[in-house]
Backbone bond lengths (Angstrom), bond angles and torsions (degrees), N, CA, C in turn:
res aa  C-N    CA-C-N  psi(-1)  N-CA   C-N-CA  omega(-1)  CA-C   N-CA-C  phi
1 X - - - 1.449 - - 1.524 113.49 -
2 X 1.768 123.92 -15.93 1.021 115.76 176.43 1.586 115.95 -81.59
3 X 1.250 108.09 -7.84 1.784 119.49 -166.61 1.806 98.68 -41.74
4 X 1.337 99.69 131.75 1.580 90.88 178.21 1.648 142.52 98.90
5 X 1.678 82.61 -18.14 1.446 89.69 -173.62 1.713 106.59 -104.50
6 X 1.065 109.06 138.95 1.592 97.49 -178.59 1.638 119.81 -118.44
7 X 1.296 101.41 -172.49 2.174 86.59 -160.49 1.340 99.48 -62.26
8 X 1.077 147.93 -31.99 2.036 153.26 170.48 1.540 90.91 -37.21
9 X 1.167 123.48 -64.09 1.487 114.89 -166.62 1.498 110.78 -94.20
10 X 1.642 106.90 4.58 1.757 82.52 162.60 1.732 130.39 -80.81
11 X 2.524 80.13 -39.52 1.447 116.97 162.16 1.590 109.68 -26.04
12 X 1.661 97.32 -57.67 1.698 93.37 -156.10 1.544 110.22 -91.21
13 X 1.210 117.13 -4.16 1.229 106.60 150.19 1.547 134.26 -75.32
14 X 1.069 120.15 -15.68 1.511 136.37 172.30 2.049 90.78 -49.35
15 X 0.836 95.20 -74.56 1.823 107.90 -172.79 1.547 102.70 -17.81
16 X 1.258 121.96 -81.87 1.560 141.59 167.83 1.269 105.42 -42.44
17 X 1.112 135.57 -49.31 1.315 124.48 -170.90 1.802 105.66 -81.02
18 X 0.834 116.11 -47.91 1.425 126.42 169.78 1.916 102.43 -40.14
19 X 1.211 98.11 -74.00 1.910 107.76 173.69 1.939 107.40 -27.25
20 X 1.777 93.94 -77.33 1.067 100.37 167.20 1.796 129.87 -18.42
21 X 1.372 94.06 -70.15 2.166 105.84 178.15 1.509 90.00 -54.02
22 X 1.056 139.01 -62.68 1.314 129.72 -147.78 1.800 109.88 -65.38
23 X 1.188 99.33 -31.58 1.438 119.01 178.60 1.520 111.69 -53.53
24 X 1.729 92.05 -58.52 1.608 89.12 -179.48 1.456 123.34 -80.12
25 X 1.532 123.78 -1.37 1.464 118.70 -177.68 1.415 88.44 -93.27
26 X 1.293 133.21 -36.88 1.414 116.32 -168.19 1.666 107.54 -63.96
27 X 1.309 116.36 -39.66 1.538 123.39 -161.94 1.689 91.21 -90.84
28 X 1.593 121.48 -8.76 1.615 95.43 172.38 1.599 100.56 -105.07
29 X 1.017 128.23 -12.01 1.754 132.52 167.41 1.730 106.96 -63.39
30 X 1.518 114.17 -52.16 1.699 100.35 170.14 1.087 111.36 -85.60
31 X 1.396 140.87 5.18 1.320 124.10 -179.43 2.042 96.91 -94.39
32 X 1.158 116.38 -19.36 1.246 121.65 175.12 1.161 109.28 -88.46
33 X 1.474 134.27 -37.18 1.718 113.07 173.19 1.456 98.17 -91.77
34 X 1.347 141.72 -11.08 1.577 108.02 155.73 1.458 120.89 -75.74
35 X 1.392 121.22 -2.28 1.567 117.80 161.82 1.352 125.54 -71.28
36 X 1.250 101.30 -18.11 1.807 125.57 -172.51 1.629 118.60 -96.36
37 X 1.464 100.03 1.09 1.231 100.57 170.27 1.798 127.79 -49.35
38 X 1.327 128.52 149.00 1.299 126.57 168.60 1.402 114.68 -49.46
39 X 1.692 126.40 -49.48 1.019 131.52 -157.56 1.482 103.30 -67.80
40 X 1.931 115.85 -17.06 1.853 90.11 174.79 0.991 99.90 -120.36
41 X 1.811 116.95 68.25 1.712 124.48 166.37 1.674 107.84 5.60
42 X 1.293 118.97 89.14 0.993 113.33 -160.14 1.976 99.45 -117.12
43 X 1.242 113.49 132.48 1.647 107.96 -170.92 1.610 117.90 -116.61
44 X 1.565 108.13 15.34 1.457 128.04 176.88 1.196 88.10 35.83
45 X 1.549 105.45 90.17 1.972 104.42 147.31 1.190 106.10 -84.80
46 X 1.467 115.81 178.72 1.341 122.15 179.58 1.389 135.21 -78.67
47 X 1.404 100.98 17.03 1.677 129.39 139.67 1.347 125.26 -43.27
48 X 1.315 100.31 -73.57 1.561 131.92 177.25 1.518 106.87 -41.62
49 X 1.150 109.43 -43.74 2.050 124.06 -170.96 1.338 105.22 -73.22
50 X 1.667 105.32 -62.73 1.647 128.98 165.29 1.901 106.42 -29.71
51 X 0.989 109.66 -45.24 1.494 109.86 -155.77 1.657 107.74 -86.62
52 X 1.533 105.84 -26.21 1.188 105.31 170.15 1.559 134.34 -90.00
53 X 1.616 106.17 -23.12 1.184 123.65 165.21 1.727 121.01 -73.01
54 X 1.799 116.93 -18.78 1.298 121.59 166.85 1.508 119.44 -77.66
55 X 1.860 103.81 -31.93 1.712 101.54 159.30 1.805 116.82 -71.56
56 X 1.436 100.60 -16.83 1.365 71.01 178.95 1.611 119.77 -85.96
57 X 1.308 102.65 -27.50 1.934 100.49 -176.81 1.332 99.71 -91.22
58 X 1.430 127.15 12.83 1.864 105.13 145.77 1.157 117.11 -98.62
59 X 1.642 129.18 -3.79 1.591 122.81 156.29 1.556 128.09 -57.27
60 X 1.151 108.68 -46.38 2.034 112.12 160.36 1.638 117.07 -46.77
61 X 1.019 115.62 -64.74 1.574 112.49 -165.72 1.738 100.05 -70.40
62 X 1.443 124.17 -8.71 1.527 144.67 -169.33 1.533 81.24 -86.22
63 X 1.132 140.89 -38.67 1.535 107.19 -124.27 1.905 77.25 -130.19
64 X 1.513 104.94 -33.63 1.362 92.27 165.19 1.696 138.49 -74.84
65 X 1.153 112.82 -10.16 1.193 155.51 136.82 1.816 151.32 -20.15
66 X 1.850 75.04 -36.99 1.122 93.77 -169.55 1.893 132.40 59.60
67 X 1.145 107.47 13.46 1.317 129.48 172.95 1.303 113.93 -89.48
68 X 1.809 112.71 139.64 1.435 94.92 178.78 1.730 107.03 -90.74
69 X 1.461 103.23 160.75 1.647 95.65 177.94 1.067 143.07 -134.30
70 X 1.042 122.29 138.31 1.612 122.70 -147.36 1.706 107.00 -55.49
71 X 1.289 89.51 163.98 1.589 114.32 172.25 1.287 116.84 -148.20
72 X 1.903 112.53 -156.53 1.339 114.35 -146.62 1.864 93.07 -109.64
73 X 0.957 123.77 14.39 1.989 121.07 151.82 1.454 82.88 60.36
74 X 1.418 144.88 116.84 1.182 136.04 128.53 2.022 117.33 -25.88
75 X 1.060 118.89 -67.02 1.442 121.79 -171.68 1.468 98.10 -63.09
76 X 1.110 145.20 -21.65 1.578 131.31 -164.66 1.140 92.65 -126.85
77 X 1.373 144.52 11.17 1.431 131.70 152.96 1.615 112.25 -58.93
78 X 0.908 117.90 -75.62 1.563 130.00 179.04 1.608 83.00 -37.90
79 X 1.251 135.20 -118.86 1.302 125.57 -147.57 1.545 129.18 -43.01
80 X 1.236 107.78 -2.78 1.609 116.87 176.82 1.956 86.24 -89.65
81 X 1.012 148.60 -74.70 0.897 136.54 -161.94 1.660 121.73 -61.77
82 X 1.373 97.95 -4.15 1.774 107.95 172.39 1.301 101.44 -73.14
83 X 1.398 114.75 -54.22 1.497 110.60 -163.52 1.324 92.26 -87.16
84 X 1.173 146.19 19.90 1.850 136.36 156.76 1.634 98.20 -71.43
């Protein structure tokens, strides 16, 4: 699958992909302290742990894959952690 591609297009994919990672730690860092708010007395059962450790080992086989891969949605964080 690499046939063809030369160091210019490995280089310049670094850029985008780089953007990309940054994208998703920023949007999974606020999607985790707006889950952590006071207002949803929240007592991290081992749900809460579970849920973050299942996004994380479906991002690898995602990314090797070529699949894009899910994360923590700013707007549906807060209500995913209501119903935890």
């Amino acid at each position: 699958p690499t046939e063809g591609i030369d160091i210019n297009g490995i280089f310049g994919a670094m850029f985008p992909g780089l953007m990309f990672y940054l994208l998703f730690f920023i949007d999974h860092n606020v999607s985790s302290i707006l889950s952590q708010l006071p207002k949803f007395n929240l007592k991290k059962p081992s749900s809460y742990h579970w849920d973050f450790f299942v996004l994380g080992v479906t991002f690898l086989p995602c990314a090797f894959l070529g699949l894009p891969p899910g994360n923590g949605l700013i707007p549906q964080a807060p209500l995913h952690t209501r119903s935890l």
